[in-house]
C-alpha positions, 0 to 999 in steps of 0.5 A, spaced: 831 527 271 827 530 264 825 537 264 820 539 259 822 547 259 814 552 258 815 558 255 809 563 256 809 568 251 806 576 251 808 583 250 810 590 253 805 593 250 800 593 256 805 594 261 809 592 267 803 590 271 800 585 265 807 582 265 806 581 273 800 578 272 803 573 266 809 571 271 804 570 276 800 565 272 805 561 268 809 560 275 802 557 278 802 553 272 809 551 273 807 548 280 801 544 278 804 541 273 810 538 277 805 536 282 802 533 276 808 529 274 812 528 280 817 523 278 815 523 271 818 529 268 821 536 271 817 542 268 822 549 267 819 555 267 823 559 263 822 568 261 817 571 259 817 571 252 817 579 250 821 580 244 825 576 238 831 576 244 827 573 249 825 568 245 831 566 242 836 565 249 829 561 251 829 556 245 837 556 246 837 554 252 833 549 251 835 546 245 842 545 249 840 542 255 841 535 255 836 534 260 831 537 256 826 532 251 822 538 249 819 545 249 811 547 250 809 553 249 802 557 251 800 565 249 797 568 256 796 574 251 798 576 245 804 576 243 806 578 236 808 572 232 814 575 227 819 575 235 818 568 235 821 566 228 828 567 230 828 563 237 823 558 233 830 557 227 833 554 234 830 549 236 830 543 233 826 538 239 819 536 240 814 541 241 808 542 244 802 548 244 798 548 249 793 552 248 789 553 254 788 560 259 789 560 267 782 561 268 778 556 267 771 561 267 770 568 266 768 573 270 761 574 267 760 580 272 766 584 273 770 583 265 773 589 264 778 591 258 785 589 264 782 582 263 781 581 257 787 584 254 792 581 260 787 573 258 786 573 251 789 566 248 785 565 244 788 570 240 795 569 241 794 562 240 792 564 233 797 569 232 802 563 235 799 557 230 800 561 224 807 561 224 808 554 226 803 552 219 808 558 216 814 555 218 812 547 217 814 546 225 812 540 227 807 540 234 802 538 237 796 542 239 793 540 247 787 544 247 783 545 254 784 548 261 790 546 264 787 542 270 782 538 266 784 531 266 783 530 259 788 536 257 794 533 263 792 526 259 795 528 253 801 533 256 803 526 259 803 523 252 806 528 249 812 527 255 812 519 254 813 521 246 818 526 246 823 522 251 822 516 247 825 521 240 830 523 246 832 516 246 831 515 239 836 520 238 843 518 242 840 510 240 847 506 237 845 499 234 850 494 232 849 489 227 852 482 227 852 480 220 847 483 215 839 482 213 838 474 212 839 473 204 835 475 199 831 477 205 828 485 204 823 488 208 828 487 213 833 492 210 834 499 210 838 505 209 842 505 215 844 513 213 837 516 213 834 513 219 840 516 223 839 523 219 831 522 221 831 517 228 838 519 230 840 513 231 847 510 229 847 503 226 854 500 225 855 493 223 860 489 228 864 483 226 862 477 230 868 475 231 868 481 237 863 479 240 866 472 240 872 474 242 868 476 248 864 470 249 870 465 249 873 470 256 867 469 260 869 465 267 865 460 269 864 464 276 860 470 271 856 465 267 855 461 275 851 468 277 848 469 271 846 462 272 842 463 279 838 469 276 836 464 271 833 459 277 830 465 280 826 468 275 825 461 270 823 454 271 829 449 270 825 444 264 831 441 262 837 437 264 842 439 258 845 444 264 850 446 259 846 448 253 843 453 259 850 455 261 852 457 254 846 461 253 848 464 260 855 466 257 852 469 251 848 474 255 854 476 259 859 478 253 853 481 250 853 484 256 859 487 256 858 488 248 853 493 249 856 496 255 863 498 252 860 500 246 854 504 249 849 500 245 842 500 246 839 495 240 842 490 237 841 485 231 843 478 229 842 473 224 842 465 224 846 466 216 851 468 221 854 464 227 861 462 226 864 462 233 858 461 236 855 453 237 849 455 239 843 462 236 843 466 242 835 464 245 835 466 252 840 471 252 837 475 247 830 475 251 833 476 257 836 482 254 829 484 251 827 483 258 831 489 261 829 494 254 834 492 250 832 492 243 833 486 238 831 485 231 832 478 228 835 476 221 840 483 221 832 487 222 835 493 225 829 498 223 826 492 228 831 492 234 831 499 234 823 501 235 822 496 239 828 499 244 824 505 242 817 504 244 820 500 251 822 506 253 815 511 251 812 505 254 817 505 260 811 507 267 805 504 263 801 498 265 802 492 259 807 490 255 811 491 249 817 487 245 819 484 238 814 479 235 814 475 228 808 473 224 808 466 223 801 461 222 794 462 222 787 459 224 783 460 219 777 457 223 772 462 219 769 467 223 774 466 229 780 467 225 787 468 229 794 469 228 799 466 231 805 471 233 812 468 236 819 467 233 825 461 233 828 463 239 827 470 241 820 472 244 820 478 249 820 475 255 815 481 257 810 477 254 810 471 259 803 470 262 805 464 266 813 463 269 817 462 263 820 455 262 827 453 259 828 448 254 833 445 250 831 443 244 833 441 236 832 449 232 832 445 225 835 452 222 842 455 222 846 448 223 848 449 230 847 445 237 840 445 240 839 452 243 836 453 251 830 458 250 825 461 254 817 457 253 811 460 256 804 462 253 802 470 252 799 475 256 791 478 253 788 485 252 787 490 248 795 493 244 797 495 237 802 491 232 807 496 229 811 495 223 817 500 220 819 500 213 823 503 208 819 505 202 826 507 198 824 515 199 821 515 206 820 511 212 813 508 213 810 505 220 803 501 219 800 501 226 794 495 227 789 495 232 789 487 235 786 483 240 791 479 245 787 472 246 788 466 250 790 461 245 784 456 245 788 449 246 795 448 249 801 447 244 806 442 247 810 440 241 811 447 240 818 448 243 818 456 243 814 462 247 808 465 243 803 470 243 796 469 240 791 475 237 785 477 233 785 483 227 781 489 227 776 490 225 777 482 221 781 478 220 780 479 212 780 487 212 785 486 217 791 483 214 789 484 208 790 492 210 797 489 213 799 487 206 797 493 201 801 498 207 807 493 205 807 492 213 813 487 214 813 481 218 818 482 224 814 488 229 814 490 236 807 489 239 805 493 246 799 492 249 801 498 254 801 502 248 795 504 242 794 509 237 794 515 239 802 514 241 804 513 235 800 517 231 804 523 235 810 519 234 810 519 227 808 526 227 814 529 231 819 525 226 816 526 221 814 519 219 807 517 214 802 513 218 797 507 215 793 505 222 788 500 221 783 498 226 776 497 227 775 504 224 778 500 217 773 499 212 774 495 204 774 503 201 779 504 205 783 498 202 781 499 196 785 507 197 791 501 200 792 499 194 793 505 189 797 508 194 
């Protein structure tokens, strides 16, 4: 189970009875917060924070835990800054301040000087802010009573976040081949995302992978097979096109199991050994959270592994799309997203069906793919990219959409959406941020997910949605 460890500051000054009453408190708060989320994430209360010593084996503690996605912090009174540099030096995982006090009102007729000395947050929280401006620490800041739903609301964000950077950072993510040729908004500099994201991006022959494809058995490739028949429609009768597929996700399989990987990236310029480009495999992996990016677009397959994992427990869905086509009929203007082969199955709004039909790139056998039309609502489309001296993600709201008229000759799964605000400032805005055309798109997820994303990591923000206007793009493009 994730822990999030709490650790509650005050001081001595006021005497043993005050420091009673802190503990008191924070231990009530402790409760309350694991009934809240129960089956989500253990809340750790930890020792009162009294001194520079306190705080430093507190932050230790907490840094060291493997369990431990992060830290959140509240001042029940005041509690000298200068003893939390020290403790603050150690910790290097997502932090929270809540800045809130364990009763809601005040006491209008009996407020006396013990009550205001012993709940007096609005002054330590102060105190405590400070030092985290001056020491640049990267946070977020609830504010409100800890019961309020609204404040429990954004602890839970925060909780969703910090396990998915928890992820980030034991991420591996092999790389069979490199970026398609002359290709660049898909390539990166591997050193700097395991430095900022954590995560470990090595290339791995394909012949490795080969190797392990030609040693499935026909018994592993048959089980494979009836879970296919359970879960899809059989739409062809090139059985053995299917079973090649069922075969690649089983060494695939064993691929990631072996070398503990949770992200991976392929691309068509490279399939010597391989008679097919990996389809139904591929979705069907990204069906169980694994991360793929298409064309070696690794920074792709590892945010969308990511961001499966900060959507893991919500409503909606979440996965690897590519930019394809429009329909530019004015005032109703839509994006077709979809890709070759590798459409998350997660966005499936109908029982997928497979097919075996001619690819028309990378010069191998006809492919069996997952077909199906996509899932509706409100979610965001984000895009990462590598800027040469920072990452930049570019956040856009969309609207999900029903596509207006069915696409029987189109053999591949696809999603259809609406720009916000329009499609013209939309996409315009989409092209002066340098967004790319590989992203992952979540209808589980929104904005404000991100937004504590890219906070906690670091990493500059463009968003654009119904609040973008022609200014704004005009701000875009001298950026």
């Amino acid at each position: 189970m994730d822990k999030l460890y709490f650790v509650v500051g005050s001081q001595d000054l006021y005497g043993d009875e005050c420091l009673k009453h802190v503990a008191a408190d924070a231990a009530e708060m402790t409760r309350f917060f694991n009934e809240q989320f129960k089956g989500v994430c253990e809340v750790v209360l930890l020792p009162t924070v009294i001194n520079s010593e306190t705080c430093i084996a507190d932050m230790r503690k907490a840094q060291c835990d493997e369990d431990c996605i992060g830290v959140m912090t509240w001042m029940h009174t005041f509690s000298p800054a200068k003893m939390w540099i020290k403790g603050l030096q150690e910790l290097r995982k997502p932090l929270l301040h809540l800045h809130t006090q364990a009763n809601e009102k005040l006491p209008y007729d009996s407020i006396d000087m013990d009550f205001m000395n012993l709940n007096q947050s609005a002054h330590g929280d102060r105190e405590y802010g400070f030092i985290l401006a001056r020491m640049h620490i990267r946070h977020q800041v609830v504010a409100g009573y800890y019961r309020h739903q609204k404040v429990l609301e954004e602890i839970r964000r925060f909780i969703d976040v910090a396990r998915a950077i928890n992820f980030s950072r034991h991420l591996k993510v092999a790389s069979f081949g490199n970026s398609m040729r002359e290709v660049a908004v898909t390539d990166g500099d591997r050193v700097e995302s395991q430095i900022v994201y954590g995560w470990e991006c090595n290339y791995f022959a394909l012949g490795d992978l080969v190797d392990i494809i030609n040693a499935v058995t026909d018994k592993e490739i048959d089980k494979k097979m009836d879970e296919y028949k359970s879960k899809y429609v059989m739409k062809t009768d090139r059985i053995d096109s299917v079973r090649e597929q069922a075969r690649y996700e089983v060494a695939l399989d064993k691929f990631l199991a072996q070398n503990k990987v949770g992200a991976f990236a392929d691309t068509f310029q490279d399939l010597h050994g391989m008679k097919q480009l990996p389809g139904i495999a591929a979705q069907n992996l990204m069906g169980r959270g694994i991360g793929f990016g298409p064309e070696g677009d690794y920074k792709t397959s590892a945010l969308s592994a990511v961001f499966m994992n900060l959507a893991k427990g919500r409503k909606g869905h979440t996965g690897f799309i590519e930019d394809y086509t429009y329909d530019l009929t004015e005032g109703k203007e839509l994006e077709l997203a979809s890709h070759m082969l590798e459409v998350p199955v997660d966005f499936a709004a109908t029982k997928p069906e497979i097919q075996v039909l001619p690819l028309g790139i990378g010069g191998k056998e006809d492919p069996a793919r997952l077909v199906f039309d996509g899932v509706q609502g409100d979610g965001i489309q984000v895009s990462m990219v590598d800027m040469g001296d920072h990452y930049r993600i570019v956040c856009a709201d969309i609207e999900l959409v029903k596509q207006p008229k069915p696409m029987p000759k189109l053999p591949v799964a696809r999603i259809m959406f609406r720009h916000k605000p329009n499609f013209s400032i939309g996409t315009a805005g989409w092209c002066y941020a340098g967004g790319a055309h590989h992203s992952v798109v979540s209808t589980a997820l929104d904005r404000r997910d991100v937004e504590l994303f890219c906070k906690l990591t670091g990493t500059e923000l463009i968003t654009i949605g119904d609040d973008t206007t022609e200014a704004d793009l005009m701000k875009l493009s001298n950026r």
